[in-house]
N, C-alpha and C positions, 0 to 999 in steps of 0.2 A: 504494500500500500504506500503512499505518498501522501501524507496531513502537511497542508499548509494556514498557517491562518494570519491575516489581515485587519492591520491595527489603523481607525481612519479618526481623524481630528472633527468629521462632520458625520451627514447621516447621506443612506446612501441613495437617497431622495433628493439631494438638494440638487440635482443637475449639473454640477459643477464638477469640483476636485473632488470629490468621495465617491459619486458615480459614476465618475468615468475610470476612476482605481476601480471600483466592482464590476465595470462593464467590460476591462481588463480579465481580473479574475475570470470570470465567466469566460474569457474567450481561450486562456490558459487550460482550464478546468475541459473546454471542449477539445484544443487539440491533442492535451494528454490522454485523453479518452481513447481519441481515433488514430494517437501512434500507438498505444498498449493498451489495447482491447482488455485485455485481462489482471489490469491495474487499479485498483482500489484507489481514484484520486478523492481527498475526500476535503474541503476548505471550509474554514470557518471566518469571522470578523465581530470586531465589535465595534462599533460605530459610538461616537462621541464621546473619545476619550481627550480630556483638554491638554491643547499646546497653545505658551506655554500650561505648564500644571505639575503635579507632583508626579513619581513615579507610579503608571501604573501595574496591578500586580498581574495584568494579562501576559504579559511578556515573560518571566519566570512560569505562571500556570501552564501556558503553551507549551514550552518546552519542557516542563519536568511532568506533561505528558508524553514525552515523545514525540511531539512534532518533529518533521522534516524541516521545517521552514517558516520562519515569524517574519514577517515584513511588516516594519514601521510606517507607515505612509505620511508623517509630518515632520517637521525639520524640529520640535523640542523634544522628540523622540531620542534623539543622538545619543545622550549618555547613559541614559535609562538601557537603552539595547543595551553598548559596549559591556554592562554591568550585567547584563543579562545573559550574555555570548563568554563571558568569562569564567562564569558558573556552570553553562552549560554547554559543553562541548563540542556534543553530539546534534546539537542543532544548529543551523543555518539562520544566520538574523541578514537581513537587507534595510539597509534604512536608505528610505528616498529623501532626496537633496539634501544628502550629509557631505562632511567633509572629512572627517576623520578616523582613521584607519586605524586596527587594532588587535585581537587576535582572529586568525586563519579560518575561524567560520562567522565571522564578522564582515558581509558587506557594505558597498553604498553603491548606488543606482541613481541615472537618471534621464533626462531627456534631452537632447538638443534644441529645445525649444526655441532657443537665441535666435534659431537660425529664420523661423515663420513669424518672432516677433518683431524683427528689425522689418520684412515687408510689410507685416503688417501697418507700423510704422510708415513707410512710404507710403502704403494706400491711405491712411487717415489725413497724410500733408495733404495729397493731393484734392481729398475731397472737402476737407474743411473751408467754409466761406468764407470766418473771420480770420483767418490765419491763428488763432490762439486754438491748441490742444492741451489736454488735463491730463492727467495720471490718479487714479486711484489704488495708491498703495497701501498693503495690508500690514505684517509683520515686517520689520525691516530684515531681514537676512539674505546673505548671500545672495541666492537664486533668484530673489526679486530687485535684487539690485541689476543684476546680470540682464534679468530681460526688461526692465526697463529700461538700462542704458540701449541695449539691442535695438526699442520702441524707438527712442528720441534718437538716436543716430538716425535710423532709416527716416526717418521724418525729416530731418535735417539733409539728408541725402535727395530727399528731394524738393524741398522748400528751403533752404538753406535761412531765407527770413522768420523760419513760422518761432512764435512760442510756445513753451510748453512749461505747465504749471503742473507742479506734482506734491501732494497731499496725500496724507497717511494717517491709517485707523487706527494703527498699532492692533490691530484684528484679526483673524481669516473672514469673521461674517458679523457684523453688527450693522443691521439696517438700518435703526436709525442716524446710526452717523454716518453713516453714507448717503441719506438721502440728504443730510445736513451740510454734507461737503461737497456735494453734487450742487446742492441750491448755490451757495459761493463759490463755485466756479463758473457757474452760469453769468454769475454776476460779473464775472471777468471776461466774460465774453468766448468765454470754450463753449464749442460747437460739436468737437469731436473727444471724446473721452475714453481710455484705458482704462479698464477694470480690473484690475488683480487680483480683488479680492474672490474668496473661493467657490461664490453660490452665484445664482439668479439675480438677488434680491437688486444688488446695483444697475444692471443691467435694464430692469423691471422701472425702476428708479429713471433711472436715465431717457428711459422712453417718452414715463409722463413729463418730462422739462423738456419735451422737445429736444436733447441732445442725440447726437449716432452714437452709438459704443460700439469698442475694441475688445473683444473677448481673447479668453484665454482659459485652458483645459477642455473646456468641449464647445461645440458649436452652438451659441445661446440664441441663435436667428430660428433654430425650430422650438424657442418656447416661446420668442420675446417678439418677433417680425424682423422686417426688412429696416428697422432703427440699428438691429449689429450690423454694424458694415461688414465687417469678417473676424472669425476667431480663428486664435492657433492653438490647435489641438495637439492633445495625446493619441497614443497608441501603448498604451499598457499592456496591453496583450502580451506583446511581442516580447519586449522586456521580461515580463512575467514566466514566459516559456523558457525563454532562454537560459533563466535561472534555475526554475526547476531541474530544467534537463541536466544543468550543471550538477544539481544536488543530485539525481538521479545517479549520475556518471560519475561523483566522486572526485569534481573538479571545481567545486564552487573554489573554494582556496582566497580568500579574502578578496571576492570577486568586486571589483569596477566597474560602473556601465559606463553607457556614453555620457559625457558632461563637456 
């Protein structure tokens, strides 16, 4: 058999960052199926567990069940795993948009996003009317620095005059203050806005102000309409497989994804 189980900072309902890691899962869980027919894959998750927040004891229970495989799916996850993965040997931890490396069944994982955020980026210069673009940033870390310089570059790549205004929740999801930061940008005269943070709700926001939004993790234009200009998605899946098969094969080895 192959137990994997999945640690997410939201719920797997929110359309955003938490279900498109579950819409992952799912697509993992089916090709293991139909490379090993005769494979017990069997995954679990628990959904809103807070980052930041204290350690949760899911990550120890997983594993001193015998999981194959614990993947962190938030960035305050980091040292909780490392602590986790030290204890337990015999299982395989993954933490997404981490940075630090540890013992040999201790990964980190992640996406090339940079690469569809910086167009995305150029598509928002080119549409916006007032020349003023916003950022809605959530937690300040690493990987949200990363693609939001990625955003304002490609903006700057092709509007070299436009502005861009960037504001932070210190959140993954808090509506009201994003509807609150969204009204003050408006005021600034942003037309086109970046979302980062991890659900719907800003995007939802942004539509009743009359702004376009720039999505990010899943494509938000089939809950919210033709207001997302374009999102840069995941592919979770794919990562997901990859790893397994690692663990499978006895190669995970303090594995690295793309970053």
């Amino acid at each position: 058999s192959f137990r994997a189980g999945f640690v997410y900072q939201l719920f797997t309902t929110d359309m955003g960052w938490t279900w498109k890691h579950n819409q992952g899962v799912v697509q993992m869980h089916t090709v293991l199926q139909a490379m090993f027919p005769n494979l017990r894959v069997v995954t679990e998750y628990k959904e809103n567990v807070a980052d930041p927040g204290p350690c949760d004891p899911i990550f120890t229970t997983w594993a001193s069940k015998g999981f194959d495989l614990v993947v962190g799916c938030s960035f305050g996850y980091q040292d909780c795993m490392i602590e986790a993965a030290a204890q337990y040997p015999n299982t395989m931890f993954l933490h997404i948009s981490g940075w630090k490396t540890a013992t040999p069944n201790f990964g980190v994982g992640y996406t090339r996003l940079y690469q569809p955020m910086y167009l995305a980026g150029y598509a928002a210069a080119l549409s916006s009317q007032t020349g003023v673009l916003g950022v809605l940033g959530p937690v300040p870390i690493p990987e949200t620095y990363r693609q939001i310089s990625a955003w304002v570059l490609g903006a700057v790549a092709a509007r070299p005059s436009i502005t861009v205004h960037v504001a932070w929740t210190g959140s993954w999801s808090d509506p009201p203050l994003e509807r609150f930061i969204l009204g003050h940008l408006l005021e600034l005269h942003v037309d086109v806005i970046a979302i980062r943070t991890s659900t719907v709700n800003g995007h939802l926001a942004a539509s009743n102000l009359g702004m376009m939004s720039v999505g990010y993790t899943s494509d938000f234009r089939m809950v919210v309409g033709e207001s997302v200009l374009v999102s840069a998605t995941y592919n979770w899946g794919a990562l997901y497989t990859e790893v397994a098969l690692r663990v499978l094969n006895h190669t995970f080895e303090g594995y690295v994804g793309p970053n």
